[in-house]
N, C-alpha and C positions, 0 to 999 in steps of 0.2 A: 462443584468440582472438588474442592476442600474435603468435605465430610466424606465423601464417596473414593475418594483418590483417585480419580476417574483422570489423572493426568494426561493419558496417553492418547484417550479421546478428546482430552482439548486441543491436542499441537495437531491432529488431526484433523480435525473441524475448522481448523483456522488455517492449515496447508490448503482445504477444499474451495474454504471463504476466498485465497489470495487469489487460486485457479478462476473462480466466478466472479471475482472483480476485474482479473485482467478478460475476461471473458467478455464483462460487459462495455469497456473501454474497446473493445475489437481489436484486444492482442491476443492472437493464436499461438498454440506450440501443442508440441507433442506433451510434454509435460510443463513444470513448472519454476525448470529450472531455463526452459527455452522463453517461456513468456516473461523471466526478469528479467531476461539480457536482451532482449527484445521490446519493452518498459521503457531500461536503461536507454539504446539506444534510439526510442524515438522520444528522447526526452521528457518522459510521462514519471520517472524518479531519476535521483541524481546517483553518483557511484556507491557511495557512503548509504545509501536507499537501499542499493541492489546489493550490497554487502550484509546487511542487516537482512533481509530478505532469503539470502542463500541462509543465513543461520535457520531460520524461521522454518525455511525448507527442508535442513538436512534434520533438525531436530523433529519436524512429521515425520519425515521419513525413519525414525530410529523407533514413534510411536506407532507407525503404520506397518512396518516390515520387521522389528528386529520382537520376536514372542517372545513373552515374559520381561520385555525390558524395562525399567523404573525411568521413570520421566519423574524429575523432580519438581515439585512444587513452582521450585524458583524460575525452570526454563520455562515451565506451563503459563506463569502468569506473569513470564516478561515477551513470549509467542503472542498470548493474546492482547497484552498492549501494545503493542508493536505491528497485530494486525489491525488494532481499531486504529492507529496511528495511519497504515499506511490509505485504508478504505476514507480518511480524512483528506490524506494528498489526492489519492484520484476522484473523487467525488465534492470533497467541501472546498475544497482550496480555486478548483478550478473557477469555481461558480464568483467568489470570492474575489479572484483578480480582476472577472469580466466587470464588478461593480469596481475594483480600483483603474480599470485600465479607460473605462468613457471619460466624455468631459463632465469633470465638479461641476454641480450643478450652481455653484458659488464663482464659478468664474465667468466674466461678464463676454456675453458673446461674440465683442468686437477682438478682443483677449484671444479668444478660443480660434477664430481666425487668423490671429497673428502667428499666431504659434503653426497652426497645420499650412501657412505660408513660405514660413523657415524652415 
């Protein structure tokens, strides 16, 4: 991306990435400004997500539609950590909880009944 200054096709390719991850998560929209707030709202990212998110969006969008425009180094490779960030929330985190949310296999059985009694 660097050597080439192919800027404009990174925040692009990472606009398509966010569309194909909320894709696979089975959030639908017309575009990709329906499927953040649609995210947001079924709890799949927090506000503060879907804020960073719309940036991510608007800045494709100035690489996808606005000709001849300069995407700066700095937006392009703070777009693409921010999508590998957020493909981390919908896909590694989830998997992540399911191993923090069972019973510790270090707590003694009689334990693990008490607790889902209270």
């Amino acid at each position: 991306m660097y050597e080439v200054e192919a800027h404009a096709s990174a925040v692009v390719a990472c606009g398509r990435t966010l569309e194909m991850a909320a894709d696979k998560r089975k959030v639908v929209g017309r575009n990709l400004s329906e499927r953040v707030e649609k995210m947001r709202e079924n709890g799949l990212i927090t506000t503060e997500f879907s804020e960073a998110m719309n940036y991510a969006r608007l800045i494709r969008n100035i690489g996808a539609h606005a000709a001849g425009a300069k995407i700066s180094p700095q937006s392009a490779t703070g777009c693409m950590r921010f999508t590998l960030q957020t493909l981390r929330l919908l896909f590694e985190v989830p998997g992540e909880l399911v191993n923090l949310t069972e019973r510790p296999p270090e707590l003694p059985e009689e334990e693990a009944e008490e607790r889902v009694a209270q």
